[in-house]
C-alpha positions in Angstrom: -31.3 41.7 -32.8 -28.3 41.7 -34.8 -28.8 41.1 -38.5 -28.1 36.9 -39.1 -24.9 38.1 -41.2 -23.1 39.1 -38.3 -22.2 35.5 -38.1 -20.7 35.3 -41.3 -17.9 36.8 -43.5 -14.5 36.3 -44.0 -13.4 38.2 -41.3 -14.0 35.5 -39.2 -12.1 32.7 -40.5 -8.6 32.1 -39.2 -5.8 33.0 -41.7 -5.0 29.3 -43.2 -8.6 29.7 -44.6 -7.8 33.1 -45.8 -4.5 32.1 -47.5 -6.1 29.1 -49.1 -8.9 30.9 -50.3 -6.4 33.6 -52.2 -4.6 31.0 -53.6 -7.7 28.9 -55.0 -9.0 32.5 -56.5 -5.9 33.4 -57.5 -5.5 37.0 -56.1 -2.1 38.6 -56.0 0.3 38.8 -53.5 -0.5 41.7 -52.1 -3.9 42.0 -51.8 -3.4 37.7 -49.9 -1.0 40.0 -47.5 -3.7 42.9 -46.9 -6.1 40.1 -46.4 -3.8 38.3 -43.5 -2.7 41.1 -41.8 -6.2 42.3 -41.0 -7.3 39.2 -39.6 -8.5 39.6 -35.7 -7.0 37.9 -32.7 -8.7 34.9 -31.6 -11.5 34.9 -34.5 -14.4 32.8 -34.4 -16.2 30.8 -35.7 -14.0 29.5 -38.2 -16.6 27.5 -40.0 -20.5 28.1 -40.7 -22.9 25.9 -41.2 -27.1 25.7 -41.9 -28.8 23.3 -40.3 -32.0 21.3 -40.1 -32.9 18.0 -38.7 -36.3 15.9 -39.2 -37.5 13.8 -36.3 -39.0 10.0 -36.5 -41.6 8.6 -34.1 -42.8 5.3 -33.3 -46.3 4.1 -33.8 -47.0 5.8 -29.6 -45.7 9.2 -30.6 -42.3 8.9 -28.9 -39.4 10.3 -31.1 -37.0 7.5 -32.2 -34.1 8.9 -34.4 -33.0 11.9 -35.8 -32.0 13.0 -39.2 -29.7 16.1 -39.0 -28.5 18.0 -42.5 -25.4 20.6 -42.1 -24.2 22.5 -45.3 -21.2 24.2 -45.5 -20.4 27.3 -45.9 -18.8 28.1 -49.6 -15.4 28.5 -48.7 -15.5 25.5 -46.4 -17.2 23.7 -48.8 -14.2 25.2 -51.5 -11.4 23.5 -49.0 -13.5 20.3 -48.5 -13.0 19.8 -52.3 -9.9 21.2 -52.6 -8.6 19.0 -49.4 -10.4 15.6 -51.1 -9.8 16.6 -54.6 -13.6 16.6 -55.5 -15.1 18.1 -58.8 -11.8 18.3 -60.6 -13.7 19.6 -63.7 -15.6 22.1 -61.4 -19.1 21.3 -62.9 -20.4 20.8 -59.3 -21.3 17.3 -60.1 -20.0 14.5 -58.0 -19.4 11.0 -59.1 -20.6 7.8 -57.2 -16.8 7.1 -56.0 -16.6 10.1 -54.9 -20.1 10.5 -53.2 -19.6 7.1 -51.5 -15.9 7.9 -50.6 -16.7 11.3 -49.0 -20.3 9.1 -46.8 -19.9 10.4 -43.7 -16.5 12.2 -43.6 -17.5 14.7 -40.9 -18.6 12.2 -38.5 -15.3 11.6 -36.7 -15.7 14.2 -34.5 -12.9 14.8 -31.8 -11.8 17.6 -29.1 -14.7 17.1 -27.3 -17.4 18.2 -29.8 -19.9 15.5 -29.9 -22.2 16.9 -32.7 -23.7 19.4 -31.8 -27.0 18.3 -30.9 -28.8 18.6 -28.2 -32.4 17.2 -27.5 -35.0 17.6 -24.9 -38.4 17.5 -23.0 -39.3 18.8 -20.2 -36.2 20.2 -20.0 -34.2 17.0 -19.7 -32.1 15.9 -21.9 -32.5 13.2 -24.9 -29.7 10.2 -25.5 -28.4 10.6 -28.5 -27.2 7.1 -30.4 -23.5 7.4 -32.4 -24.0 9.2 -35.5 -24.5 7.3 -38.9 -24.1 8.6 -42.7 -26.8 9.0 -44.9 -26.2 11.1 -47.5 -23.0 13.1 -49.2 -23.5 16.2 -51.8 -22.4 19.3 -53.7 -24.6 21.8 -54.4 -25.0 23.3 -57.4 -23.4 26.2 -56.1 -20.7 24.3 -54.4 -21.6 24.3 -51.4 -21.5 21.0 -49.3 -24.2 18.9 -47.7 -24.3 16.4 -45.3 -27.0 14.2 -43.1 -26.6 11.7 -40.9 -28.7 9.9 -38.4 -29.3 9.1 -34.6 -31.0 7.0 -32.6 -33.1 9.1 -29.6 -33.7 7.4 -26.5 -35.9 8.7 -23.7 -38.5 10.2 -25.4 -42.0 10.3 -24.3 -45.0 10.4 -26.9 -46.6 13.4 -25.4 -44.2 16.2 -24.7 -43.0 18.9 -27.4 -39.2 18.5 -28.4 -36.6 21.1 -27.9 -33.6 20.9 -30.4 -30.6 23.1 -30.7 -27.7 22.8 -32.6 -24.7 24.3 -31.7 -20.9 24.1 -31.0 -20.3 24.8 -27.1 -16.5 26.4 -28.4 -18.1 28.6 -30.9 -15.5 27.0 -33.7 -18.6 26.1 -35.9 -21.1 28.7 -35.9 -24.6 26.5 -37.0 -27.7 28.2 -37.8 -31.3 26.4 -38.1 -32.6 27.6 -41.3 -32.5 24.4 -42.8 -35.9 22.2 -43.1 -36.9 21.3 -39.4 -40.0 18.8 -39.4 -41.4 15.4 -38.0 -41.4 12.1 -40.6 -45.2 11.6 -41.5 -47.0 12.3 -38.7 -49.9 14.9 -39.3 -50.6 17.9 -37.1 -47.1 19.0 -35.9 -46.1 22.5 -35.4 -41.9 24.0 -35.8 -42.0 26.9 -34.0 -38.1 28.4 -34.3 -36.6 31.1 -31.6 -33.5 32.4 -33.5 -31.0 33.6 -31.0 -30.4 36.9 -29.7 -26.8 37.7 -31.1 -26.4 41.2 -29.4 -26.9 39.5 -26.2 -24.8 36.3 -26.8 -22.3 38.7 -28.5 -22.3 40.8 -24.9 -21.4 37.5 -23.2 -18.7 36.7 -25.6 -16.9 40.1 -24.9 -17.6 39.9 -20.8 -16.0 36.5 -21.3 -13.2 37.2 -23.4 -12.3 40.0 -20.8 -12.6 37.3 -17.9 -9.9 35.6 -19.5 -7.5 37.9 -20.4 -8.8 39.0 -24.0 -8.6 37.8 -27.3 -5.0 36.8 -27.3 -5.3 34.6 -24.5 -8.5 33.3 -25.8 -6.1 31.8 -28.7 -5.8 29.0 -26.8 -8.3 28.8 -24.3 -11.7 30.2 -26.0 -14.7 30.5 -23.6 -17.6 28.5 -24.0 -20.1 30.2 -25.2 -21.4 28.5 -28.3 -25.2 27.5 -26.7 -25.9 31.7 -26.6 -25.8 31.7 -30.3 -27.7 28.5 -30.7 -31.3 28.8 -32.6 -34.1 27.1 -30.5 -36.9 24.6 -32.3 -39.8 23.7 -30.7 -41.3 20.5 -32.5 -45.1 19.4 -30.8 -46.8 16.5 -32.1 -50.3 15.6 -31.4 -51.0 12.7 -28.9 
């Protein structure tokens, strides 16, 4: 398998990241130009994000909500503040106004990404409730975190659940190293399958190529976020 950095680096980001990222550190002109004119064709992800989630269960077993925690990557994190003019004095501290002004900024999701989310047993899937905030931080090294909640419907007390976070247009690249755990209940088991990115990087190419290549994929980028999805298993005793 592919080492887990071959998700990550600047290579991947799209060019107004790269600019704004120059600018914020202050490089010279010609080393921003360097930067830009090496950028790939059709480059994703663009953003990339750790995840975890904790699952809650009703007094049967049954799942009943979801708590899922993203945190940005640093340079997403660095436009996030630059965008909502956060931590002017760059000690990494937040203040309440702006904690409570930023609660739940990335839950308006649009273009048809609907979290990223997706749970199931026995193979079928979960309904997920709308997404609400719960918490808003930096990092101490800068880095952005966010968790909201959902409400799980469906569930049965007895089956394991599968979750997967992912993007299906590969825009946001997630990865589940974050925490992954039940609330209280004793006896449960994680058990993580990290993807397979040389296959799911195969896939990408054989699907760029089906549509023309990278350039046309500008536009029209193939679907193939759920092949570079990490896979939890969360069992709970009966």
């Amino acid at each position: 398998m592919a080492g887990r950095s071959a998700r990550r680096g600047l290579c991947n980001l799209p060019l107004f990241s790269y600019l704004s990222f120059m600018v914020t550190s202050r490089l010279s002109l010609a080393v921003l130009l360097s930067f830009g004119a090496a950028l790939p064709l059709a480059a994703h992800p663009h953003i990339f994000v750790d995840a975890g989630l904790r699952l809650f269960h009703d007094a049967k077993g049954a799942v009943t909500a979801v708590e899922v925690t993203w945190r940005y990557d640093e340079l997403y994190s660095l436009l996030i503040a630059s965008d909502y003019d956060l931590d002017p004095d760059h000690d990494m501290i937040l203040n309440p106004d702006e904690t409570a002004a930023m609660l739940g900024f990335d839950l308006n999701w649009g273009g048809g990404f609907s979290g990223g989310l997706v749970l199931s047993q026995s193979g079928d899937p979960l309904a997920l409730g709308a997404p609400e905030p719960v918490s808003f931080s930096m990092l101490p090294n800068g880095q952005i975190e966010t968790t909201h909640r959902r409400a799980v419907q469906g569930a049965t007390p007895s089956a394991p659940v599968v979750a997967q976070i992912f993007d299906p247009e590969f825009y946001i690249a997630f990865e589940m190293i974050l925490d992954i755990a039940a609330d209280d209940r004793a006896g449960c088991t994680v058990t993580l399958e990290r993807a397979d990115l040389d296959a799911a990087y195969v896939v990408l190419e054989a699907a760029l190529q089906e549509i023309g290549g990278a350039v046309a994929a500008e536009d029209n980028f193939p679907p193939v976020g759920a092949h570079f999805a990490d896979r939890a298993v969360i069992a709970c005793p009966d």
